[in-house]
N, C-alpha and C positions, 0 to 999 in steps of 0.2 A: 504493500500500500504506500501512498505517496505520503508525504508529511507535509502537514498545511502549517502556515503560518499562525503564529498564534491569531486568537479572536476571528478565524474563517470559520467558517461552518462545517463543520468534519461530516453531520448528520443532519440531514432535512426530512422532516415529514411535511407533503405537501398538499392536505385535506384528503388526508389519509381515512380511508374504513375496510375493516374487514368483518364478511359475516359468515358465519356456519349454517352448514346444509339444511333444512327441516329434519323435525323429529317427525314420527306417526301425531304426534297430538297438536301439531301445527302443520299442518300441507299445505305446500306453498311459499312458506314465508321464511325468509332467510333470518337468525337470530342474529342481529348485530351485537359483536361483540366488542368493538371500537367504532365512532363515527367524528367523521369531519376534524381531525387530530391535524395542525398546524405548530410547527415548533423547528427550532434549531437548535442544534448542540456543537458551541463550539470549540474548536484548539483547545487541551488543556483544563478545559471547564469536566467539572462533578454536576452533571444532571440526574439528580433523584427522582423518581417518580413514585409519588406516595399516593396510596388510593385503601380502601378497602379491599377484601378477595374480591376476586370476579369484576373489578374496578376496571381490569382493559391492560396493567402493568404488563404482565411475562406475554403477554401477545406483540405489545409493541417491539419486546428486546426480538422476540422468533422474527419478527418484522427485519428490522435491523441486521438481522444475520442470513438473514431469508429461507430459513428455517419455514417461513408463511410467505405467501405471496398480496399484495394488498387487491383486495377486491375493488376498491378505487384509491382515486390519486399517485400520487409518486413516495416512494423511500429512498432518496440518496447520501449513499455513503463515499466519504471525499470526491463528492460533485458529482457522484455517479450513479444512475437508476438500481439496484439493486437486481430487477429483474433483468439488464443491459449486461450484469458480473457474470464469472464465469462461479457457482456456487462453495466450490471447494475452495478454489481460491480466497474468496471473500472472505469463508467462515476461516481459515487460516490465518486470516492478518487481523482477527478479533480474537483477543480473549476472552472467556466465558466462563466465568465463575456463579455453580448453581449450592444451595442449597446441600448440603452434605458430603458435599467438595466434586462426588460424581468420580472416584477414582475409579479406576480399572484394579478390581481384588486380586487379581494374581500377576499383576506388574509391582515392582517394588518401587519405592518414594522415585530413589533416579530415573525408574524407567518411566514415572508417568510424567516427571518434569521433561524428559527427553521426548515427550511423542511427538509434538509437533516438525522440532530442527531434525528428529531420523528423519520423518514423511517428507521433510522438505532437505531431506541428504546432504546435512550438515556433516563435515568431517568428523570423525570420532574425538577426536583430542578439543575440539571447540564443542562440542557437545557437553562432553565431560565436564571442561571449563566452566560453562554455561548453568550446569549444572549444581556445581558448587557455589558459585556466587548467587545463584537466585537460592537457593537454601540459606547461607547466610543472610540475604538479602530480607527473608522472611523469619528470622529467630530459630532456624533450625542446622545443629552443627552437622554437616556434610557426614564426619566421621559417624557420628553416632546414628544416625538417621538414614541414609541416601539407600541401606540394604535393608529398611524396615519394608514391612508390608501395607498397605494400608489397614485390617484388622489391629497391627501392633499400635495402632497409634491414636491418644486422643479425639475429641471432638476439634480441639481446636488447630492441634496439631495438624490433623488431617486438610481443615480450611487452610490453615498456612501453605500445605503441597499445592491446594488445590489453585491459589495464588498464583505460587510460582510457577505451575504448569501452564497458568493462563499468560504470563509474563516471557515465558519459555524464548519464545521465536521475537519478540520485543514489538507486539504488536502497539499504532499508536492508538487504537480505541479498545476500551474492558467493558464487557456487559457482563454486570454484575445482579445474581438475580436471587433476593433475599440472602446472601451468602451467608450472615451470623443466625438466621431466626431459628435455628436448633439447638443453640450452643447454652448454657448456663448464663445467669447472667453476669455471673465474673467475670468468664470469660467471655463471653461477648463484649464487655466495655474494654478489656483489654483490646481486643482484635478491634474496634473502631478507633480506640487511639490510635492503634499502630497504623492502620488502614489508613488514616487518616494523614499520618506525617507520611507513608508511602507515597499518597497521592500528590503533596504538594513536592514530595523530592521529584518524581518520574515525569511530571508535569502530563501523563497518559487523558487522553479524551475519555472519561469512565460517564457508563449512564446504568443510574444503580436503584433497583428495584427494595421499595421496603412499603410495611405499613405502621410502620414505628414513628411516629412525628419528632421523639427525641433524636433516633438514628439519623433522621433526614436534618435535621436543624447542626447537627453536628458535624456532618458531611458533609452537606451538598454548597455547591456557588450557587446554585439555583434549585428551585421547587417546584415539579410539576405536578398538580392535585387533580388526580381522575374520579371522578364521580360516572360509576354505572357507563364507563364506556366511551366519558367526553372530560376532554378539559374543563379545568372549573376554576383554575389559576395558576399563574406563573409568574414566579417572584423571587427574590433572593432571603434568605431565612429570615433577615432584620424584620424585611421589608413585608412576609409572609402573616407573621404574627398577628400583623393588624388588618390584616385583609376579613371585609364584611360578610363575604359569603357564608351560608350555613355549614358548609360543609368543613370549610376549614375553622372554623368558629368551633365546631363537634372535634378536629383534628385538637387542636390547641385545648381545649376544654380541658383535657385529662390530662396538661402538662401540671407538677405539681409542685411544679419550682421554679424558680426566675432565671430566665434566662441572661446570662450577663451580657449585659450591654444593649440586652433588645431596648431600651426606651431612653437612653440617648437620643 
């Protein structure tokens, strides 16, 4: 993938919708499960998308990777229609970090950080390389770790592999999709600090799925609040806070501590 400049648009959705096929107790009628989705994500920027389940979130990341195809409008990734990519390719120059890291159980820690640069026949000695600094990279010592299995290895530990598997080939966009919502809550707040200074060192185009409003206020340069399948707001976390809609008024309601600096 090409590298944009910072503040270009890496991601376009451009009145985007996609719907699913009828069940037997609808004939006819397509279920829309995203409609009319307008947004940029760009260079560098942490776009969150917070919603409820079923709010339209892991539809738009499959979007983005084209894992889905949009039933209308356009998805472009660095300035390019999604459906225009060639699909391996595309999904190669994105990392994808899901929900319980999604290892391969009988590859070991090295071999699931390595799958993207073999697929893409990286020599073995930069593989290797590559290998030991993105574990370091993520809190985990190479020696002690790189011959673990994924069963040998915590909850959080595992997200850590699953990190650096996504980081592997040095993609510039991450789609990250609920990546901590399994984890305990200690560890969870650890792995969002960490995540958190990760993303301002790597400066990576990340657009990260939560329904945590503390996770997303934490995270994100920006907010994008899905309500039942549409946008309902897009804002930067300060600036989120005060926003009238009901939806995010219900988002912020259940915060149960001051945010520092929001009222500056």
């Amino acid at each position: 993938m090409n590298n944009l400049a910072p503040g270009s648009p890496a991601i376009e959705f451009r009145n985007v919708s996609y719907s699913v096929a009828p069940d037997t107790r609808a004939a006819g009628k397509n279920f829309p499960i995203i409609s009319d989705i307008t947004f940029s994500v760009h260079a560098g920027e942490t776009l969150v998308l917070l919603g409820r389940s079923g709010s339209g979130k892991t539809t738009i990341l499959k979007l983005i990777n084209r894992l889905l195809i949009p039933g209308g409008g356009d998805v472009l990734v660095q300035g390019r229609r999604t459906t225009d990519s060639n699909p391996i390719q595309l999904r190669r120059g994105i990392g994808y970090v899901i929900q319980e890291a999604g290892l391969f159980p009988h590859f070991t820690v090295a071999e699931n950080v390595a799958l993207v640069p073999t697929l893409d026949n990286w020599p073995a000695a930069k593989i290797s390389a590559r290998v030991d600094e993105l574990l370091h990279l993520v809190g985990l010592d190479p020696a002690e770790f790189a011959g673990r299995y994924p069963r040998q290895l915590s909850g959080g530990q595992r997200q850590r592999v699953g990190v650096a598997r996504a980081l592997a080939a040095d993609p510039a966009i991450m789609l990250m999709d609920e990546p901590f919502g399994a984890l305990d809550p200690v560890t969870r707040a650890e792995l969002q600090r960490e995540f958190s200074a990760l993303a301002h060192r790597l400066k990576k185009t990340i657009v990260f799925v939560t329904h945590d409003i503390r996770e997303a206020l934490l995270l994100a340069s920006r907010i994008v609040l899905l309500e039942a399948g549409k946008m309902v707001a897009d804002a930067a976390p300060r600036d989120f806070l005060h926003l009238p809609h009901p939806e995010v008024r219900a988002f912020t309601s259940s915060i149960s501590f001051e945010i520092p600096g929001a009222h500056s």
